[in-house]
MARDRENRO-368461 format. One line per 3 residues: number of its first residue (from 1); their letters; for each residue y, z, x of N, C-alpha, C, O, CB. Coordinates in steps of 0.02 Angstrom, whole numbers, always signed. Last residue first. Glycine has a CB too. Layout:
<pts>
NUM> A> Y,Z,X,Y,Z,X,Y,Z,X,Y,Z,X,Y,Z,X ~ ...
</pts>
This chain:
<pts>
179> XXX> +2649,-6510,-3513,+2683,-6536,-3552,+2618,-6563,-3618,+2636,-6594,-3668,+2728,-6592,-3508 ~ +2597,-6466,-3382,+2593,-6439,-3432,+2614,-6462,-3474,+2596,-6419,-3515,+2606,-6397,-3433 ~ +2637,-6567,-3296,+2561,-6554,-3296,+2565,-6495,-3352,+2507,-6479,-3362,+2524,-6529,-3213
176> XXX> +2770,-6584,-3291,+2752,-6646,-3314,+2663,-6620,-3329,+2630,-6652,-3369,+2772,-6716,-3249 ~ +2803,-6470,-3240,+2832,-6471,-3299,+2798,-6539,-3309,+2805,-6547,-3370,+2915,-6463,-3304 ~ +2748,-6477,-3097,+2703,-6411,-3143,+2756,-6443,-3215,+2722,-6422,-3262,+2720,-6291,-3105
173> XXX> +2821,-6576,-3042,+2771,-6597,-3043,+2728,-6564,-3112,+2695,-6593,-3156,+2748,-6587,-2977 ~ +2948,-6530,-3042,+2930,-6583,-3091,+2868,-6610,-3098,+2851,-6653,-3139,+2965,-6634,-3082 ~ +2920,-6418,-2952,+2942,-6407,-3020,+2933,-6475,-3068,+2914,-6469,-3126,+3019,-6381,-3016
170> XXX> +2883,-6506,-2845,+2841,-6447,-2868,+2860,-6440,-2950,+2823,-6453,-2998,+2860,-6371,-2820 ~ +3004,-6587,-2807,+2932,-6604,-2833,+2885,-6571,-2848,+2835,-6602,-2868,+2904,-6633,-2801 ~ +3094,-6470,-2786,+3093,-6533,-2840,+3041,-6558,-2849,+3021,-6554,-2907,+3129,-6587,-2829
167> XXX> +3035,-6419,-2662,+3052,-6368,-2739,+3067,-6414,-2783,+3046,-6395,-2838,+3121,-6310,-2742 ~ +3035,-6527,-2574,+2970,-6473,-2592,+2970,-6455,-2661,+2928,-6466,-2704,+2973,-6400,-2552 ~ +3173,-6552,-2553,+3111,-6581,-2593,+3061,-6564,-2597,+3028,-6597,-2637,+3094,-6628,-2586
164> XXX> +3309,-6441,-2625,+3250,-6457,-2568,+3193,-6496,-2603,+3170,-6485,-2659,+3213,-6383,-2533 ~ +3402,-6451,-2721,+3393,-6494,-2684,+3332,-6501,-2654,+3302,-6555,-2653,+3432,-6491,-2650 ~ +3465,-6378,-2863,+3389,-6377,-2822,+3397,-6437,-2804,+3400,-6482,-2847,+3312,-6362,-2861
161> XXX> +3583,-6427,-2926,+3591,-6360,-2887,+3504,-6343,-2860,+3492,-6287,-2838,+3630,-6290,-2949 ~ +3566,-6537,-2986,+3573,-6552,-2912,+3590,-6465,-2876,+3604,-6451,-2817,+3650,-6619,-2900 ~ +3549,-6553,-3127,+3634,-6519,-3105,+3656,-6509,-3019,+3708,-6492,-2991,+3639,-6425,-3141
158> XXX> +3406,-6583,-3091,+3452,-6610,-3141,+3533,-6581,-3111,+3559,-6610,-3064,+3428,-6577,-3225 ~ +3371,-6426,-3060,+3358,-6503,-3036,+3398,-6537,-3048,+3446,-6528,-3011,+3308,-6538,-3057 ~ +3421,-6351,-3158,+3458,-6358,-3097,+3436,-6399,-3064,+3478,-6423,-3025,+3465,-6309,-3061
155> XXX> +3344,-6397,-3268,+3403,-6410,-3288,+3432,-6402,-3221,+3475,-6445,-3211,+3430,-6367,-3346 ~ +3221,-6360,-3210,+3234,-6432,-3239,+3288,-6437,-3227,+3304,-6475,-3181,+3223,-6449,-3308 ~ +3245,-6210,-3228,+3226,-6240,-3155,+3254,-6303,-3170,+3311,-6312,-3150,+3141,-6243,-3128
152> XXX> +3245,-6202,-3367,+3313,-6175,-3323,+3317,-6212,-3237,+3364,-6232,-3203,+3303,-6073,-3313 ~ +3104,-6213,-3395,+3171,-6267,-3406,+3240,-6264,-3369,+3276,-6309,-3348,+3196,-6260,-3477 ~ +3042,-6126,-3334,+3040,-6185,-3309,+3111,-6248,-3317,+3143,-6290,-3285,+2976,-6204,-3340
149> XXX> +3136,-5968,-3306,+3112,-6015,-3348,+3100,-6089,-3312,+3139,-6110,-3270,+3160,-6018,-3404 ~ +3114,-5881,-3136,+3163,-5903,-3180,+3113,-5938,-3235,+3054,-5940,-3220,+3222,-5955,-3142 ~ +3117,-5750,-3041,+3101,-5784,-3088,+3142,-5810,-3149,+3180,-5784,-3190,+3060,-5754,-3103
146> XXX> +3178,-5705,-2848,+3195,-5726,-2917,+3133,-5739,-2972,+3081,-5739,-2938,+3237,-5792,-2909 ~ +3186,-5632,-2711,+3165,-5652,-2776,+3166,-5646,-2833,+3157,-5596,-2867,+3135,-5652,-2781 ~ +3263,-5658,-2536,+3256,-5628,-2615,+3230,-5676,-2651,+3237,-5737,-2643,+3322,-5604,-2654
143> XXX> +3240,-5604,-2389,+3238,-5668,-2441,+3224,-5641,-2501,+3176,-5605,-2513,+3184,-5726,-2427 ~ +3278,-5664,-2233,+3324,-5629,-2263,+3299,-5671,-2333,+3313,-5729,-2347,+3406,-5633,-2229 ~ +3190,-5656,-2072,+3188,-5679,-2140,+3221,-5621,-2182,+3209,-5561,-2179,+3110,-5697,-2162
140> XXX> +3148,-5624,-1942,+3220,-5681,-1947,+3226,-5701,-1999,+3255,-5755,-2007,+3226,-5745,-1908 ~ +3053,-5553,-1944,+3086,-5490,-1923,+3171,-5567,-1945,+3230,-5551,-1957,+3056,-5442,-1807 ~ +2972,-5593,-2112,+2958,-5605,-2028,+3043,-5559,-2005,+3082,-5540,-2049,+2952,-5723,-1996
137> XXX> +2913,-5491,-2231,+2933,-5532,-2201,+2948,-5535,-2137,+2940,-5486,-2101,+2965,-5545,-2225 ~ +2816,-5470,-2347,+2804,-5470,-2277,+2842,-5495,-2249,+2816,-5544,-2224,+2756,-5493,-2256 ~ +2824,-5355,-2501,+2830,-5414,-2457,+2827,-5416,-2379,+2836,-5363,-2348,+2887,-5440,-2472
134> XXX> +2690,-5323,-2594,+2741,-5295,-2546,+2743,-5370,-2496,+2704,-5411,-2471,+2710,-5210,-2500 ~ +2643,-5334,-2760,+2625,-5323,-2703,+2696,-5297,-2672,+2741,-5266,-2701,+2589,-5383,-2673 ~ +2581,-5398,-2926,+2639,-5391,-2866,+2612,-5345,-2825,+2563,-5313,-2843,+2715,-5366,-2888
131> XXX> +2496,-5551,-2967,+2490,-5474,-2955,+2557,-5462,-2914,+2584,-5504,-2877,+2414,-5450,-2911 ~ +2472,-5691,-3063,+2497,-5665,-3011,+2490,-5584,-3022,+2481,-5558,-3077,+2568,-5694,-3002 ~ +2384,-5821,-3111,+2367,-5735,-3121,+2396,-5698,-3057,+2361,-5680,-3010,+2274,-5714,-3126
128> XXX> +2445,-5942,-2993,+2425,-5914,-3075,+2393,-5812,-3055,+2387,-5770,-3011,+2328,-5988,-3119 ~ +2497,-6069,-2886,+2483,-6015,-2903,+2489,-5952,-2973,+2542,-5927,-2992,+2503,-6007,-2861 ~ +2485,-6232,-2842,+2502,-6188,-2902,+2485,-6115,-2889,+2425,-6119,-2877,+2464,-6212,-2965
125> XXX> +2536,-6309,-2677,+2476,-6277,-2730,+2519,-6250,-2803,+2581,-6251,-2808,+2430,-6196,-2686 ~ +2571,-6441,-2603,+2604,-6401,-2632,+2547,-6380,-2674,+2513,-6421,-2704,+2666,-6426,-2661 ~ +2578,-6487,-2420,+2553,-6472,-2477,+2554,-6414,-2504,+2548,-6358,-2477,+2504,-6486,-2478
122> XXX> +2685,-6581,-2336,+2678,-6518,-2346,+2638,-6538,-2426,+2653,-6579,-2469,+2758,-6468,-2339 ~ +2725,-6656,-2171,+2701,-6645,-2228,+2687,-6599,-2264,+2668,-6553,-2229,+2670,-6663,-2230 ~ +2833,-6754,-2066,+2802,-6683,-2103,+2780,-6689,-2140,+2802,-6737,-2172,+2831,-6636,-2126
119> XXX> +2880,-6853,-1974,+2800,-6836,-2014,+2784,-6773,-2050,+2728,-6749,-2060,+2742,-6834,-1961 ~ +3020,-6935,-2009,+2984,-6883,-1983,+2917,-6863,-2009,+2908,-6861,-2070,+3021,-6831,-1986 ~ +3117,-7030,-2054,+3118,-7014,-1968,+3076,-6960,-1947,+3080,-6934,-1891,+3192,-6991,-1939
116> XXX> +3070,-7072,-2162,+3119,-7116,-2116,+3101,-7126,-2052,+3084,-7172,-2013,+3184,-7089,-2111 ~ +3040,-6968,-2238,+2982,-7006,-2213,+3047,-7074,-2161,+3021,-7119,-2127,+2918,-7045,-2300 ~ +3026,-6817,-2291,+3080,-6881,-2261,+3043,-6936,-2206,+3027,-6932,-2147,+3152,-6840,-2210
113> XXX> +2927,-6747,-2330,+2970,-6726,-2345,+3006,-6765,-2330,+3051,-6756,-2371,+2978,-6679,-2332 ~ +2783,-6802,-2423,+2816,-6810,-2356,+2888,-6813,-2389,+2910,-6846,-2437,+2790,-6883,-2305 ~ +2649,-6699,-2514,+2717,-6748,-2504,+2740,-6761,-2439,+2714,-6726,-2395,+2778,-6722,-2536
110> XXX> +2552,-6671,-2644,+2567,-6684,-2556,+2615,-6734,-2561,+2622,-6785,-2594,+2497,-6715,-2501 ~ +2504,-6553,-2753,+2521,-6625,-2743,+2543,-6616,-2660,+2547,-6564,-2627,+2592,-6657,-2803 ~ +2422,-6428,-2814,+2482,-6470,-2850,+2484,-6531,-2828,+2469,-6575,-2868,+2551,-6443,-2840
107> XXX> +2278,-6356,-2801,+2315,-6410,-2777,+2368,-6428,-2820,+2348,-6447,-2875,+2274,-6464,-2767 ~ +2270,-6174,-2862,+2247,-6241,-2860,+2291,-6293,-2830,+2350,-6276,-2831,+2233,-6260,-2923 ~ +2237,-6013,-2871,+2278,-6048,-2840,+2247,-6119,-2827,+2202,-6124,-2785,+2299,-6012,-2782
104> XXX> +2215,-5858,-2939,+2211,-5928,-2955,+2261,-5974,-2923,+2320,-5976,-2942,+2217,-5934,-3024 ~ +2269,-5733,-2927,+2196,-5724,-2925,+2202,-5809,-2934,+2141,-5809,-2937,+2150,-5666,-2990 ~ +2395,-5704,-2789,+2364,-5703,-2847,+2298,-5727,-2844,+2267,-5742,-2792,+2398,-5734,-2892
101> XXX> +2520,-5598,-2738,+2446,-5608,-2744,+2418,-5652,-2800,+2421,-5630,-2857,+2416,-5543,-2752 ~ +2689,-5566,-2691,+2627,-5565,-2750,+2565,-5604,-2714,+2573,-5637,-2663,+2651,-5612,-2831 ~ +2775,-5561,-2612,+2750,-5500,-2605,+2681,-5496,-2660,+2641,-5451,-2670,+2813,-5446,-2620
98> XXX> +2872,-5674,-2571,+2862,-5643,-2621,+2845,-5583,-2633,+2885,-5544,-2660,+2835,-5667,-2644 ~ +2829,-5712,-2408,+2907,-5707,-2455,+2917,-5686,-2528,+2976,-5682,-2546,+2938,-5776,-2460 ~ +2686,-5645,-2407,+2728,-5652,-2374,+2816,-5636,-2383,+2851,-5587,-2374,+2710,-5702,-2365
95> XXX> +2629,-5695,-2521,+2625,-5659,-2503,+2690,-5613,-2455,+2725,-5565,-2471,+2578,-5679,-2488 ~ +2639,-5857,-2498,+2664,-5833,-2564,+2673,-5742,-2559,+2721,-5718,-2590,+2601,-5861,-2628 ~ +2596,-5874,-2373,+2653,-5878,-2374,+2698,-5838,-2460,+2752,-5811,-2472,+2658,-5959,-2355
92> XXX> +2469,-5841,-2394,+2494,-5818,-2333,+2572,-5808,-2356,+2603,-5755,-2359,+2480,-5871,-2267 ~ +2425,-5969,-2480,+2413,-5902,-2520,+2465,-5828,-2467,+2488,-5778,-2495,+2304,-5889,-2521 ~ +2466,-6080,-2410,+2523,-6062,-2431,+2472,-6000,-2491,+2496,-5995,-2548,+2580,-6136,-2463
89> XXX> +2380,-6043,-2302,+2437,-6067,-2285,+2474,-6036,-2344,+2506,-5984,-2340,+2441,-6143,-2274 ~ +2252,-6090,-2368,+2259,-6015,-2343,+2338,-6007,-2320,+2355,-5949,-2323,+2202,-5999,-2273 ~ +2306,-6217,-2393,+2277,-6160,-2450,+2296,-6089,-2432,+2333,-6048,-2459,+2191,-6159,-2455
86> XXX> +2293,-6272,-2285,+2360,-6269,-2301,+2340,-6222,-2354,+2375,-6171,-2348,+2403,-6338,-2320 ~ +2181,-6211,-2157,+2163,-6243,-2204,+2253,-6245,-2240,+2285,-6205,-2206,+2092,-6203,-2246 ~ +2223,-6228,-1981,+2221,-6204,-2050,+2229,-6236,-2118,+2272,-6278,-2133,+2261,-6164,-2051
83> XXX> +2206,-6317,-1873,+2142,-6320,-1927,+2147,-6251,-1979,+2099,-6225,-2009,+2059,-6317,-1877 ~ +2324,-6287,-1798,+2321,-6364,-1841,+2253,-6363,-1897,+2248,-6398,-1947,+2306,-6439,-1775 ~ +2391,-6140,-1887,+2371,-6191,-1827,+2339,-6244,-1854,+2327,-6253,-1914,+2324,-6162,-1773
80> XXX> +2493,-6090,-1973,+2485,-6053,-1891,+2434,-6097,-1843,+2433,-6095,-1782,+2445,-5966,-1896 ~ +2591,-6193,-2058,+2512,-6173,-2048,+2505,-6133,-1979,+2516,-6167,-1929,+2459,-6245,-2045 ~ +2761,-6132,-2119,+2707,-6172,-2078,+2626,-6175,-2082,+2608,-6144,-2132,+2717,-6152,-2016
77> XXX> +2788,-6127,-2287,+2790,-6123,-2231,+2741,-6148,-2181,+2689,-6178,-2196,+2800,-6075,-2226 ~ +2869,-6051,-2445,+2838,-6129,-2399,+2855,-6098,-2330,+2903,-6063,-2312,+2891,-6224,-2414 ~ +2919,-6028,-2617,+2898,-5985,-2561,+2861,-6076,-2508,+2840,-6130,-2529,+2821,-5901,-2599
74> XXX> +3043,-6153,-2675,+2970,-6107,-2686,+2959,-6082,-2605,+2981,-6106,-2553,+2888,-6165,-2720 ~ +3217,-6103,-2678,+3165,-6148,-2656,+3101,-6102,-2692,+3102,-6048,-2722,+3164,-6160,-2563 ~ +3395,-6101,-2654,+3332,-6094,-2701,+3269,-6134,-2698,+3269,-6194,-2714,+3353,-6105,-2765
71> XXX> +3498,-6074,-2533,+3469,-6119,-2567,+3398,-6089,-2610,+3356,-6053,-2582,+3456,-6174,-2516 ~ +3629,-6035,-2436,+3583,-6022,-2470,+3558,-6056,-2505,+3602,-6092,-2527,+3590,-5988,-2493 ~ +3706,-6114,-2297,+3714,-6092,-2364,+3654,-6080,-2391,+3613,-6121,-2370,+3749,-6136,-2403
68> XXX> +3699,-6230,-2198,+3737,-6170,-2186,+3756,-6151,-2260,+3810,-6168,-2284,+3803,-6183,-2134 ~ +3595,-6334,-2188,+3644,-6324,-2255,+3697,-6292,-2246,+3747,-6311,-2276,+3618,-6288,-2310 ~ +3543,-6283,-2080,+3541,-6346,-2101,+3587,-6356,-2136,+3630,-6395,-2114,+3492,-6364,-2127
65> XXX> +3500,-6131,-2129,+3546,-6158,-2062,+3570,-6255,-2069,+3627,-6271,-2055,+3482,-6142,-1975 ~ +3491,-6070,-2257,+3475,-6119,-2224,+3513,-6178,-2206,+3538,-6230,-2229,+3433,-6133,-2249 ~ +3443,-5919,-2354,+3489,-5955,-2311,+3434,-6010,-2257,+3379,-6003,-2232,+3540,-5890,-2264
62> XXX> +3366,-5914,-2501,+3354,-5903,-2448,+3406,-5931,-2409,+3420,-5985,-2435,+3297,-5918,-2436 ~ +3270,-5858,-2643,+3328,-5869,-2613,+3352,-5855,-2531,+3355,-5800,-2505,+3362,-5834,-2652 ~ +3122,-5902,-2719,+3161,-5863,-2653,+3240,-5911,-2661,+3255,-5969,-2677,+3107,-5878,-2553
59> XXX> +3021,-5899,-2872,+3093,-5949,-2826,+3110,-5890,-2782,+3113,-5834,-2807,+3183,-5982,-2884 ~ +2935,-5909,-2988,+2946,-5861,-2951,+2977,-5897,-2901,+2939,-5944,-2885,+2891,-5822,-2934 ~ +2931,-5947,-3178,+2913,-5971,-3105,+2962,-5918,-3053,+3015,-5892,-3073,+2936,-6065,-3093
56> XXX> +2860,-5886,-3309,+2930,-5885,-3281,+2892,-5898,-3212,+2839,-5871,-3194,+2985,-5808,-3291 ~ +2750,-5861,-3384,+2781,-5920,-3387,+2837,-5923,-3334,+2857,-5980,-3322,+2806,-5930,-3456 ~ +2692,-5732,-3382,+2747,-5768,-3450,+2770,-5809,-3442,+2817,-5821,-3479,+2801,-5744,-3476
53> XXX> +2628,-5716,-3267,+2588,-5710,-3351,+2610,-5745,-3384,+2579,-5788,-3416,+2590,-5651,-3397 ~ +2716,-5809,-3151,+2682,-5773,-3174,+2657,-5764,-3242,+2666,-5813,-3278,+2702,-5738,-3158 ~ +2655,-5930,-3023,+2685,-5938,-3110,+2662,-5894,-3137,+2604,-5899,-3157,+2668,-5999,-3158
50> XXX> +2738,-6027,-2881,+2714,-5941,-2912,+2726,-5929,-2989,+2780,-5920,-3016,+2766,-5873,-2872 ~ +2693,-6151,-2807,+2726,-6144,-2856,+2727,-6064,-2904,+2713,-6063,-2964,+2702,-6201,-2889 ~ +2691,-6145,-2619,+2668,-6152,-2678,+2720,-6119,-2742,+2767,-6079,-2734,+2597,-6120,-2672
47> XXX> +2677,-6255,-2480,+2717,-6224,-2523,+2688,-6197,-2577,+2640,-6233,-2591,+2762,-6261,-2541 ~ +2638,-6275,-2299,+2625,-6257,-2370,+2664,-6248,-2411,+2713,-6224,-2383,+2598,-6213,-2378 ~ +2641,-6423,-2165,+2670,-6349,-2207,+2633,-6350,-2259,+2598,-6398,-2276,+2752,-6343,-2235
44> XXX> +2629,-6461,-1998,+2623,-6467,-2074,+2624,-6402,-2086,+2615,-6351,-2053,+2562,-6505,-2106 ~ +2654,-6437,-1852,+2587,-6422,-1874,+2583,-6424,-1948,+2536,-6392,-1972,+2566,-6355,-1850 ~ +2736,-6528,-1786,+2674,-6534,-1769,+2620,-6494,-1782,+2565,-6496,-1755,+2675,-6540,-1721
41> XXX> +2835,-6663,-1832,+2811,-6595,-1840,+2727,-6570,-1835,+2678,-6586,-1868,+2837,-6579,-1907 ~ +2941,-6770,-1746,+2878,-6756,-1768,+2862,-6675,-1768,+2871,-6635,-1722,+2830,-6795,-1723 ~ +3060,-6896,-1789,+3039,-6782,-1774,+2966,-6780,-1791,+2942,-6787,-1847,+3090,-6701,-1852
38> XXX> +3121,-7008,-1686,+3074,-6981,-1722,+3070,-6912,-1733,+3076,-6873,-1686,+3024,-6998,-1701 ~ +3265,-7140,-1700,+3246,-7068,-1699,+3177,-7063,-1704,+3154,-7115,-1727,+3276,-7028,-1754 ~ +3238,-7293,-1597,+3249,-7237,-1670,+3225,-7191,-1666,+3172,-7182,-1636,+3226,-7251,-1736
35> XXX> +3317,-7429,-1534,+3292,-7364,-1517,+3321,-7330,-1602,+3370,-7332,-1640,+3334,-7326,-1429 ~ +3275,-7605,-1528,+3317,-7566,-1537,+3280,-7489,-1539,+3219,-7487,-1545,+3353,-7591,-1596 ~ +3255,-7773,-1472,+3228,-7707,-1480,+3310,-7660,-1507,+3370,-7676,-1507,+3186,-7679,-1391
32> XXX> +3183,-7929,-1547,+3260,-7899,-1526,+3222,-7828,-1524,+3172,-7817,-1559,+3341,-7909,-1592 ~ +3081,-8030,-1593,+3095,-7995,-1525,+3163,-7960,-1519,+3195,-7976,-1469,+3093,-8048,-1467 ~ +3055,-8038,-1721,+3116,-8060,-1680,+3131,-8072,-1609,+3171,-8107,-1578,+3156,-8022,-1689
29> XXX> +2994,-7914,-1753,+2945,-8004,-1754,+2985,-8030,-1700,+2963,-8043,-1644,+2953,-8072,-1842 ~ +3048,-7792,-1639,+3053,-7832,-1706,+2989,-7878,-1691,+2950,-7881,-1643,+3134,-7878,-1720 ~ +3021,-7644,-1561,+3038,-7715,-1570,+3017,-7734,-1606,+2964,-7711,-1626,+3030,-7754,-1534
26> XXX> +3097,-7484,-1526,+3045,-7534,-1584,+3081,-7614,-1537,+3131,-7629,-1504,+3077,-7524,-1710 ~ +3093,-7338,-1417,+3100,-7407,-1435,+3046,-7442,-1472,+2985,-7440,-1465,+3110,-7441,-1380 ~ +3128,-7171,-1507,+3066,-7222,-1504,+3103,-7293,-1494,+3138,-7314,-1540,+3012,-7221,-1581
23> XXX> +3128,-7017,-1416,+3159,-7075,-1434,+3116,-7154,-1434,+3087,-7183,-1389,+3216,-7074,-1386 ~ +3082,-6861,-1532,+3080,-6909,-1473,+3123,-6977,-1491,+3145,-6994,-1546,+2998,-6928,-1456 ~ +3075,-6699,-1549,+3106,-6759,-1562,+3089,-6804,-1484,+3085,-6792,-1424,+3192,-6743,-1582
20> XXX> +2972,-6575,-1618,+2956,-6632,-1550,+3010,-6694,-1573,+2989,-6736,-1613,+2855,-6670,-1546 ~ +2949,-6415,-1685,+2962,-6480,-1686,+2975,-6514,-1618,+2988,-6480,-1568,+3015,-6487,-1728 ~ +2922,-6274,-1673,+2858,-6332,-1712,+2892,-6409,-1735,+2874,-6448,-1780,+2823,-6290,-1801
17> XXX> +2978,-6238,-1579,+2935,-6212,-1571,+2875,-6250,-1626,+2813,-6254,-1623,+2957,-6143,-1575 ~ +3034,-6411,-1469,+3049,-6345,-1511,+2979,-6315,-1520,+2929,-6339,-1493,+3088,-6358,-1588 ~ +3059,-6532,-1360,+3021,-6510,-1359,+3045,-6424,-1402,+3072,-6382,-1366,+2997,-6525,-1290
14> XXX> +3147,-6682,-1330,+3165,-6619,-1348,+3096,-6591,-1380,+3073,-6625,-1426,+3229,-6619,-1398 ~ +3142,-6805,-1308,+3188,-6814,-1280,+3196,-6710,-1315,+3252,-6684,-1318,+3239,-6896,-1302 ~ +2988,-6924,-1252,+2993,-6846,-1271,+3082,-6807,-1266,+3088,-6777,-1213,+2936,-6802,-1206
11> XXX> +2982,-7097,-1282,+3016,-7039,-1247,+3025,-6957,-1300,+3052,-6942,-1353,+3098,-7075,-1226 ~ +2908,-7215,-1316,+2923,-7135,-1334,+2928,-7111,-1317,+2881,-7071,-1314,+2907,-7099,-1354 ~ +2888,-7394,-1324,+2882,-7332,-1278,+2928,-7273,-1341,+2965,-7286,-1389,+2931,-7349,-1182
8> XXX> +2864,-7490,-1409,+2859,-7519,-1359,+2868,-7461,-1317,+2855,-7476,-1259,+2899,-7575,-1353 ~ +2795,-7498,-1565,+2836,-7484,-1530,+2806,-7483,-1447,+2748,-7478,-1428,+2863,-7423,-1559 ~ +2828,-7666,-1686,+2803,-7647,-1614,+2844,-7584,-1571,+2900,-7593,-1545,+2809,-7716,-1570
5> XXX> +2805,-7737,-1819,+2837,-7709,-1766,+2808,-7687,-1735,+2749,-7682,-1750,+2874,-7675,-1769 ~ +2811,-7884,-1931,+2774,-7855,-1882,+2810,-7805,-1829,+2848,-7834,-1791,+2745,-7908,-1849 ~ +2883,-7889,-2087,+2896,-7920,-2029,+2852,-7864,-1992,+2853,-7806,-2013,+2978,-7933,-2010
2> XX> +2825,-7869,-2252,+2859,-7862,-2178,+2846,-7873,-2138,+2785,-7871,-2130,+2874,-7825,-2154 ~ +2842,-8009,-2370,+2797,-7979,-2321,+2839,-7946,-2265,+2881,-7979,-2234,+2748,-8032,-2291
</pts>
């Protein structure tokens, strides 16, 4: 059974444009205290999975500051406000960093991206009967697109060249739901 905690104050120690770190004292059953990170994100995300006619999934390539290096991900991004629906979110976003449209977009799955030290969350859709379009991107977005085979995706899961957990649990999610 775990032990009972208690936090005992939260300090606001940094205020961003959609993140809030603060400093949380806990106390134990024990009574002993100690201080832990929190990030709270304060408006959740979208992602979705872009699967055109033939099967081939649709991946951005994108730099990220975090990493300092490019990384392969599904199109994802914020909600512009707390009562956007994440749907409209990530049809916005597929648009957006892709430039496609599509006519069929259903729930994949919800995840929490690091649950340690932070509340984000992000729900992941499918997107089907894709159309191409024109991309939108924001004036601080540098982002190319790719399609790749599902398996090829698998296999860079697997080979750890797809890290982000959005884009891992999306892809293993859509290869375990078609199978």
């Amino acid at each position: 059974m775990i032990e009972k905690m208690e936090r005992i104050s939260r300090e606001l120690m940094y205020r961003g444009s959609i993140l809030d770190v603060y400093k949380d004292t806990m106390k134990f059953a024990n009574g002993k205290t100690e201080e832990w990170d929190f990030v709270s994100h304060r408006m959740g995300a979208a992602a979705v999975l872009p699967v055109l006619p033939d099967g081939r999934v649709l991946m951005v390539h994108q730099y990220r500051n975090a990493l300092e290096r490019e990384t392969l991900e599904i199109p994802a991004g914020c909600r512009d406000s707390l009562q956007e629906d994440t749907k409209v979110s990530a049809m916005r976003e597929l648009e957006e960093e892709t430039g496609y449209r599509c006519g069929k977009m259903s729930y994949l799955l919800s995840l929490r991206t690091t649950v340690a030290f932070c509340d984000e969350f992000v729900d992941v859709y499918l997107a089907e009967e894709l159309t191409p379009g024109e991309q939108h991107l924001d004036d601080s977005e540098s982002i190319e697109v790719e399609a790749f085979e599902l398996e090829e995706l698998c296999r860079m899961v697997y080979e750890g060249k797809i890290q982000d957990s959005k884009t891992v649990a999306a892809i293993m999610a859509y290869s375990n739901k078609i199978k």
